[in-house]
N, C-alpha and C positions, 0 to 999 in steps of 0.2 A: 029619298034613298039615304041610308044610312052612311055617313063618313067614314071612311077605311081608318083604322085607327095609326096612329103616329107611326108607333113602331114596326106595323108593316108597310107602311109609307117609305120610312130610310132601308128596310130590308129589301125592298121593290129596286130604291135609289141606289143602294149598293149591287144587287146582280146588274140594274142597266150600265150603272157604271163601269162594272166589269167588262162587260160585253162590246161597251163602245171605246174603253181604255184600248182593249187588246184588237180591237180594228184598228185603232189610230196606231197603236206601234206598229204593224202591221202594214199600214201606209206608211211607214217612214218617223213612226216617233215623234220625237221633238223640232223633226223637220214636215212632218205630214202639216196644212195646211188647209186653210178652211177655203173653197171654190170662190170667184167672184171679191169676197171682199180680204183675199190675202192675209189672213191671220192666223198664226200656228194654232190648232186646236189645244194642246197643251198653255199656251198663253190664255185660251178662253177659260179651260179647265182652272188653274190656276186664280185665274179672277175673280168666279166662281167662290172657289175655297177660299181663297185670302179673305174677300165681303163678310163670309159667315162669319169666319174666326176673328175681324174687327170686329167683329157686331156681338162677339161671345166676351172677348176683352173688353169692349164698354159698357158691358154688367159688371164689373169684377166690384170693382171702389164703391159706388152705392149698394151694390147687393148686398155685400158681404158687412158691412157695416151697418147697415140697416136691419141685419135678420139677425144678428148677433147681440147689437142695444135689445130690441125686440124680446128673443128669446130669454135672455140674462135679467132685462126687467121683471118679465112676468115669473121669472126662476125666484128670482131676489125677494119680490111681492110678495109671493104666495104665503101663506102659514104654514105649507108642507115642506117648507124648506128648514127645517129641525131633524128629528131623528129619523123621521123616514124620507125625509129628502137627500140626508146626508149621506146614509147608505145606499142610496141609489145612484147618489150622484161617481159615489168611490165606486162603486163596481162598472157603472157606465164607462166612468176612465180608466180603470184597471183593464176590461175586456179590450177594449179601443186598442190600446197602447199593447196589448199582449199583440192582437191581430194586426196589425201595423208591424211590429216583433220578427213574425212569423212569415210575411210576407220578404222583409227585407232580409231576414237566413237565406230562403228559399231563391229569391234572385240573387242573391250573393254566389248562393252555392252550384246552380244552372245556369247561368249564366246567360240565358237566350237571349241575349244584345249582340252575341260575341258565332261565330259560327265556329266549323268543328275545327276549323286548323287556328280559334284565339283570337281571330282577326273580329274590328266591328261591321256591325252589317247595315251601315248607316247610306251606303251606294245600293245597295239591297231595297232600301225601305224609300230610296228618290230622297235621301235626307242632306238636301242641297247646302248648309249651312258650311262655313265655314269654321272645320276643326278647332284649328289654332283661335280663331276669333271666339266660337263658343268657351272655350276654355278659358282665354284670357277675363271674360263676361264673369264665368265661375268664379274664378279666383277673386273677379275684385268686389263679391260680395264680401271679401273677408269675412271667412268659413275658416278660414285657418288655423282657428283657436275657438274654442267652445265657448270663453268668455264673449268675444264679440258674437256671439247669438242672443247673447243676454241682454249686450249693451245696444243691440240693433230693438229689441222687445220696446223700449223706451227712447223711442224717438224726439228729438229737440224740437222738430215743425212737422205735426200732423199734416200739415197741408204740402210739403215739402216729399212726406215718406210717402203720401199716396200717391201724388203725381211720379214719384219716382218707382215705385211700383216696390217698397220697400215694406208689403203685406204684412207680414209678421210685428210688425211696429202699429201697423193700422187696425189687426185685431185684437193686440192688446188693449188699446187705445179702448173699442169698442168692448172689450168685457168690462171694462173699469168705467166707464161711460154706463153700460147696462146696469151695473150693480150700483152704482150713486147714484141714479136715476130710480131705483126702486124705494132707495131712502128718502127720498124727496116727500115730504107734507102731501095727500091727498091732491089739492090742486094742483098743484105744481105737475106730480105727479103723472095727473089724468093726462092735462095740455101737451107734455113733453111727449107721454107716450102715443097720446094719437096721432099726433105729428109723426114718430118712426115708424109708428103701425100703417099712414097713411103712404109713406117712401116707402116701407116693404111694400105694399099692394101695389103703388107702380110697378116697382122695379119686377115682380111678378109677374106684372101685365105684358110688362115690355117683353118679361124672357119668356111668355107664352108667342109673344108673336116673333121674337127671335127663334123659337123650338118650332115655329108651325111651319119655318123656310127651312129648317134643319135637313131634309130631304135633297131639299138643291144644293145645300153647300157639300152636303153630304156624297152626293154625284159628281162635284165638282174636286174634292177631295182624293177621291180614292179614284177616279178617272186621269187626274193627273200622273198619281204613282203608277196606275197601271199602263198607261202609254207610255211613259218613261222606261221599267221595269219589268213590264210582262208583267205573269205571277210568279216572277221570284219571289218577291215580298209575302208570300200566303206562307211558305212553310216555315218564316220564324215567326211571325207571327201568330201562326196556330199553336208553335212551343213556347211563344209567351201565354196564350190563353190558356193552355195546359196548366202549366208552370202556377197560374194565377187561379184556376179551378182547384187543382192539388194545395195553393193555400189556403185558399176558403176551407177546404174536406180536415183538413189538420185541424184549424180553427173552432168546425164546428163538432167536431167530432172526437176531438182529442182536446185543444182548451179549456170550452166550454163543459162537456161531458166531465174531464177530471173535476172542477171548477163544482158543478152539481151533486160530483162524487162526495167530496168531502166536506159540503152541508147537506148529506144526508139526502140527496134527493137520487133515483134511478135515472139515467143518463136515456136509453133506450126507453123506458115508458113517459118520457120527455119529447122524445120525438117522435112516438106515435100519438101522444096525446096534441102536437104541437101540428103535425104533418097536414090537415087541411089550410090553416093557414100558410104554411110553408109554399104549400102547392100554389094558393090563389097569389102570394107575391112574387113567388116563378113567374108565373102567369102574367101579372099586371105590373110588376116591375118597380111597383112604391108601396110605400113604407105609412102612406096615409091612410091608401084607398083598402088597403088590407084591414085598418087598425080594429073596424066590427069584427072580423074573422077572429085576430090575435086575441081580443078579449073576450070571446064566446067560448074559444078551445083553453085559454088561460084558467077561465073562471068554472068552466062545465066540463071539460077533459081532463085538465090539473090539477080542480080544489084548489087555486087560490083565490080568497077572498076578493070582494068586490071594491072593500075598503081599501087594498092594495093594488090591484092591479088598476082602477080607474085613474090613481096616480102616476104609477111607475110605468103604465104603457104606454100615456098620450105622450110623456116626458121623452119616453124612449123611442117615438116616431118622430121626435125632434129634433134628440140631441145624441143617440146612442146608433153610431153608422159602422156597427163593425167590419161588416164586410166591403161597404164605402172607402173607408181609413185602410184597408186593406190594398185594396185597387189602388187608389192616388198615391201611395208608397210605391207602388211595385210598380205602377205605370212611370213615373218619375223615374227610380230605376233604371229600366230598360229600355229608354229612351238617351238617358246616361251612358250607359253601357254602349248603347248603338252608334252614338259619338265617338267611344272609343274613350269616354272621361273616366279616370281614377281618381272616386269622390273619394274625399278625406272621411273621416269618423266624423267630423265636428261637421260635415257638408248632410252626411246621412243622417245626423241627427236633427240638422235644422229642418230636413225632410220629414222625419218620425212627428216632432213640434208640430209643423204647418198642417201635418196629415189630420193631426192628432184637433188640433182645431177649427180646421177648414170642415173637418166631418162634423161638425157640428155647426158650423155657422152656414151652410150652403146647404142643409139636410133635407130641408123643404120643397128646393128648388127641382122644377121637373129636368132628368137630363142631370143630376147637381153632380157629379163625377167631371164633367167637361168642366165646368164652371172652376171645381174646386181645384182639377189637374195646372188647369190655364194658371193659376191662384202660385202653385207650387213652381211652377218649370219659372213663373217669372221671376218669385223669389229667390229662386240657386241659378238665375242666370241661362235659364236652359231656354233655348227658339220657343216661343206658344204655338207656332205655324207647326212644330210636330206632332200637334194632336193628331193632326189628318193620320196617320197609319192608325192610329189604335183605333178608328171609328170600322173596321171589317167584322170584328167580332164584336164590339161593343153591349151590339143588344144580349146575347146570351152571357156575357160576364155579368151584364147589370141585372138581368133574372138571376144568375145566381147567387149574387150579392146581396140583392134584398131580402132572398130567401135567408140566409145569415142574419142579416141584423132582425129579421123576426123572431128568427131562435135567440140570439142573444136578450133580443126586451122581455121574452116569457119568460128565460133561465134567469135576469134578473128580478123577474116580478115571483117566480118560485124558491130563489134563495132568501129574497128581503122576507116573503110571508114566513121562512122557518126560520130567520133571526129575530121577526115577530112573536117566536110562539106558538105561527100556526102548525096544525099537521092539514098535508094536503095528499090526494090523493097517489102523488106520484112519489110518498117521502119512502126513505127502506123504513120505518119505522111508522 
């Protein structure tokens, strides 16, 4: 009998959760109690969730260090890393950073952390943390000043910033790590990187069997808020996935499309030539298992070359997460907001930074939004136990965000082919 797959598993795991959340308030909430062996069902819920998200936070330091030497060596390596690596790699980061941009206007400007009279809706969402503590957390990352983001990038004891969860210091650490590492003589070379190659496939293995419980912690999660809260928590939440839907639609249809506009390529015969693929990472929700589709419609729907896009697409189911980088900005965000915290410029931007590299070093990882979220909220001081609210919608924001970074790695592989020279079949010309 065929395995139900993942993501209808946690979609299973989240309506029973609903269903048994809104019994136990029902009995009595946070007072209802389990028969015979006296234990609050909210305490078991609770337990539940807290397990998972330990088990999501001890992926963080080897994952992300491991997939980043990884990706940066083989980046570094290649011979393609000249004039058409270099172009790709500027518009990989340019799209990124716009869509990361575009998301943090957008939650700035709706605000759905906040409800309609201003107030945070962090009682709303079971968001147990201590205000004034969370806060005080924020501030002593010292964010206060945009130079200390810089001076944090360069840490004095790698071993010091990881155990302290000082991220931003551990994946500079690890670009600069990837790229010496490419320079390294042939042997040296091989050893070193099978060695990383060998800690990513753990660390892989591990967060497949961390992802294959992701169901129960998932039950355990969202069964907590809802004993707690009823479904209160369902209608800001649907105005964050809103809010987060309407960034994606900007992104890909006004960014992007301007972006194609003015090298000459049609924006709309872009997305019908792009749309099967589009559809199957709706569908399937990665950026891998897509990547035949993207370069069938790249190469046979859009006329670009095989020379290019064999490059620019595998790169770009790598290291190019735009609507990833999208998501872990606005999810960080509105968890911020839900707190009720007024993050500084210099706090948002060490957000945009982390966003900005976390979508590329966790790009691989099945699930890599949790991973990457967890990455960020540690960084700027924010609870990781708040991932639990964002997992209700999860699965349809992550369909629609890989559909994004598929349009993104095409538009990039159709603009590099007409800075090449090419004409393809979607140019105005």
């Amino acid at each position: 009998m065929k395995k139900l797959a993942l993501h209808w598993q946690i979609l299973i795991a989240i309506a029973a959760a609903a269903i048994v959340g809104w019994l136990v308030q029902n009995a009595g909430g946070i007072d209802a109690r389990i028969p015979l062996v006296d234990i609050a069902w909210v305490a078991l819920f609770d337990f539940i969730g807290t397990l998972f998200l330990q088990a999501l936070k001890m992926l963080i330091v080897p994952l992300i260090t491991a997939s980043i030497i990884v990706g940066v060596a083989g980046i570094g390596g290649s011979g393609n890393l000249g004039r058409l690596g270099g172009k790709t790699l500027t518009f990989y980061a340019t799209t990124t950073l716009l869509a990361i941009l575009v998301g943090l206007v957008l939650l700035n400007a709706f605000g759905p952390g906040y409800d309609a009279s201003g107030n945070p809706i962090g009682e709303q969402l079971a968001l147990t943390d201590d205000v004034s503590a969370v806060a005080e957390r924020v501030q002593g990352k010292g964010v206060g000043d945009v130079v200390q983001i810089f001076l944090r990038m360069v840490p004095p004891n790698i071993v010091s910033a990881a155990a302290n969860g000082q991220m931003l210091g551990l994946i500079f650490f690890a670009l600069l790590f990837g790229w010496a590492l490419s320079q390294l003589p042939k042997e040296q070379h091989d050893t070193l990187l099978n060695f990383w190659e060998g800690v990513l496939a753990i660390m892989m293995r591990i967060t497949g069997l961390v992802m294959a419980v992701a169901p129960i912690g998932v039950f355990g999660l969202v069964a907590k808020t809802v004993a707690i809260t009823g479904f209160d928590a369902a209608r800001p939440l649907l105005f964050f996935s809103l809010v987060v839907l309407l960034a994606l639609a900007v992104h890909c249809f006004i960014t992007l499309s301007v972006l194609l506009r003015v090298f000459g390529i049609r924006p709309w015969q872009m997305i019908q030539a792009l749309s099967p693929a589009m559809l199957t990472a709706f569908s399937t929700s990665s950026s891998s298992a897509t990547l035949p589709v993207t370069m069938d419609c790249t190469e046979n729907r859009a006329g670009v070359s095989k020379r290019v896009s064999s490059f620019v697409l595998p790169l770009g189911a790598t290291v190019n997460m735009n609507g990833t980088a999208l998501y872990e900005c606005t999810a960080a965000m509105f968890l911020a907001q839900a707190y009720g915290l007024d993050l500084t410029l210099a706090t948002q931007f060490s957000i945009v930074v982390i966003a900005l590299l976390t979508s590329i070093g966790v790009a691989g990882v099945p699930s890599a939004s949790l991973v990457a979220i967890a990455i960020i909220l540690a960084a700027i001081g924010l609870p990781v136990e708040a991932i639990g609210v964002l997992l209700v919608f999860d699965r349809v924001l992550d369909m629609a965000r890989t559909s994004v970074n598929i349009f993104g790695d095409a538009c990039c592989a159709a603009i590099v082919a007409r800075l090449e020279g090419e004409q393809t079949s979607v140019s105005v010309d």
